[in-house]
N, C-alpha and C positions, 0 to 999 in steps of 0.2 A: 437675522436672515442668514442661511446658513450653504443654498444651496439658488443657484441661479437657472432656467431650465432656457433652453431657447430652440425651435425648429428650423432647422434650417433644408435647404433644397439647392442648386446647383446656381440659383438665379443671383445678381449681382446686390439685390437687394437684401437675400438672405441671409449674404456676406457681407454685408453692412450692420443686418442686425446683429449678429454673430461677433463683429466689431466692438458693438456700441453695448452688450451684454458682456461682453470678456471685459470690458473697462471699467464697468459698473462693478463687477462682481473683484476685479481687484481691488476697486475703491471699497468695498464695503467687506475686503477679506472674506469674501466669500467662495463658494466652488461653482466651477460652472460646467453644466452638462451640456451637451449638443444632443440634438435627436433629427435624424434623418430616416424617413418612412422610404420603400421600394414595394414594390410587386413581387410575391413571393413567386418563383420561379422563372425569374425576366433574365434572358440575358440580350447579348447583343452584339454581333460580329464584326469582328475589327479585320481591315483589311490590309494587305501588304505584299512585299514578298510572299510571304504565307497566308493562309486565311487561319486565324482561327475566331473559338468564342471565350467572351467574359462575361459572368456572372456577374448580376446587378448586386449581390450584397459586396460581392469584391470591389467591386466596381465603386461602391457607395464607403465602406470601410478605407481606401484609400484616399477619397477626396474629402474625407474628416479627418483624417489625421494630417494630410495636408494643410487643412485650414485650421485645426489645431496648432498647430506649429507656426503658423502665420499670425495667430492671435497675440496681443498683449498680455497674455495670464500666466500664470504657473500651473495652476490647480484646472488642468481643465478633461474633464472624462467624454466618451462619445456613445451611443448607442448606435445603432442600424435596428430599425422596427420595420414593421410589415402593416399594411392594414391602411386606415384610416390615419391621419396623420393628427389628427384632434384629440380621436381615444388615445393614441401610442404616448403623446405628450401627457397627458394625466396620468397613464398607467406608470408612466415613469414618473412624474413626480411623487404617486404614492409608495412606489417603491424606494428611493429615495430617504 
């Protein structure tokens, strides 16, 4: 096995599977991918001092590499896909 794939989403559980996959995949010297699905065109207005907006793929590209960094792994890559978050997961493991 050479290549570990796991979905993840914002949810506490996600980041647990994301966990329990980053440990696997160092046990067995493996790499491991992250895939996080978004809505193609989402964003969402942060407010403050200023108002402005963040784009969901922004938005989605930093909270994986955040949890990247937080994992146990060395070897670990991220996607941000669009769509269906079932297809997005296979199409990336055939590309892979």
């Amino acid at each position: 096995m050479n290549d570990i794939i796991v979905g993840v989403d914002r949810s506490d559980t996600a980041r647990s599977a994301a966990a329990t996959a980053a440990t696997h995949a160092a046990n067995c010297g493996a790499n491991l991918h992250i895939v996080m699905c978004v809505k193609r065109g989402s964003s969402q207005e942060v407010a403050g001092g200023d108002s402005w907006r963040i784009d969901s793929v922004s938005e989605a590209e930093t909270f994986l590499h955040d949890l990247c960094r937080s994992l146990p792994h060395e070897r670990i890559t991220s996607t941000v896909g669009f769509g269906d978050p079932a297809v997005t997961i296979c199409e990336e493991a055939e590309r892979l």
